[in-house]
C-alpha positions in Angstrom: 0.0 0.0 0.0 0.9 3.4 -1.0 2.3 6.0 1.9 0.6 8.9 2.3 3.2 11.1 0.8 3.1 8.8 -2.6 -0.8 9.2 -2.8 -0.7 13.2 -2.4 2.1 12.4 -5.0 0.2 10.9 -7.7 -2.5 12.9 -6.9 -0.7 16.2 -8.0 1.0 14.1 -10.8 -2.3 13.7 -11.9 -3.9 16.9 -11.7 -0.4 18.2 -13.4 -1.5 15.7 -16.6 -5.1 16.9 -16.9 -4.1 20.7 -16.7 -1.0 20.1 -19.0 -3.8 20.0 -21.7 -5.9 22.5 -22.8 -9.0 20.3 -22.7 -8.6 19.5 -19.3 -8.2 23.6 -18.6 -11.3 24.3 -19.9 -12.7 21.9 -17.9 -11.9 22.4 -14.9 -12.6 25.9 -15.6 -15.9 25.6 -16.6 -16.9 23.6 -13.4 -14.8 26.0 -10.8 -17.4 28.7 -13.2 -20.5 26.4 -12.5 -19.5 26.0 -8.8 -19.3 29.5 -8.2 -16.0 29.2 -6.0 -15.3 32.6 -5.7 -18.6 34.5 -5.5 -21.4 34.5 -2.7 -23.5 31.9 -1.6 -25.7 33.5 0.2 -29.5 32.7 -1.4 -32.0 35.2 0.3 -34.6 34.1 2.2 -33.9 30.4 1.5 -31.3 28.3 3.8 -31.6 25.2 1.9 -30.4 26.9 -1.5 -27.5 28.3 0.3 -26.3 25.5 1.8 -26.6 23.8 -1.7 -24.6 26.5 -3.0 -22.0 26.7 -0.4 -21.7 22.9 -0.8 -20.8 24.0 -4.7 -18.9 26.7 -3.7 -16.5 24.9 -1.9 -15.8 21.7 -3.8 -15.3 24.4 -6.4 -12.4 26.1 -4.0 -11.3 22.6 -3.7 -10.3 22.2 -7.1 -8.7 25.9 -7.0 -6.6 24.9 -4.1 -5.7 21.8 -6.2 -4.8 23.5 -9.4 -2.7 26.2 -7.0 -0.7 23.5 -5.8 -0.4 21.2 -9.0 -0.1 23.7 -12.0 -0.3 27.4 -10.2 0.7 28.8 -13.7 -2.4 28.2 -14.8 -4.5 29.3 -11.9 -5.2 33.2 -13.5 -6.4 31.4 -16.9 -8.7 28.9 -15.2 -9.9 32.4 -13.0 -10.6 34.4 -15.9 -11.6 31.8 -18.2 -14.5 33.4 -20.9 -16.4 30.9 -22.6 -15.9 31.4 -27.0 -19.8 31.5 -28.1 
């Protein structure tokens, strides 16, 4: 069985191979966008819709704090990413 250090390991080695292509950018940026990791939560008047949202929201910082530790060059891209339509 794997140590601990050798998962976290492969775990960045992976992440490093999905954003080393530009498909797997745009993926990820597209759900950090749909997760709405850096804006508000908050859903007025109704708890349950911003719990669901936080819940979003943070599996959507998740992935940020991922990418910042795997790729962090391509952090501002995934950020700022502006879907071509």
């Amino acid at each position: 069985m794997p140590s601990n250090e050798q998962q976290r390991q492969q775990e960045m080695d992976d992440w490093r191979e999905v954003l080393a292509l530009a498909a797997g950018r745009r993926v990820m940026a597209r759900l950090v966008g749909v997760a709405n990791a850096l804006g508000a939560s908050y859903a007025p008047g109704d708890s349950l819709a911003t719990a669901h949202n936080e819940g979003l929201r943070r599996m959507g910082l998740h992935m940020l704090t991922h990418i910042q530790d795997a790729a962090p060059e391509h952090l501002a891209a995934i950020i700022t990413f502006k879907e071509d339509r």
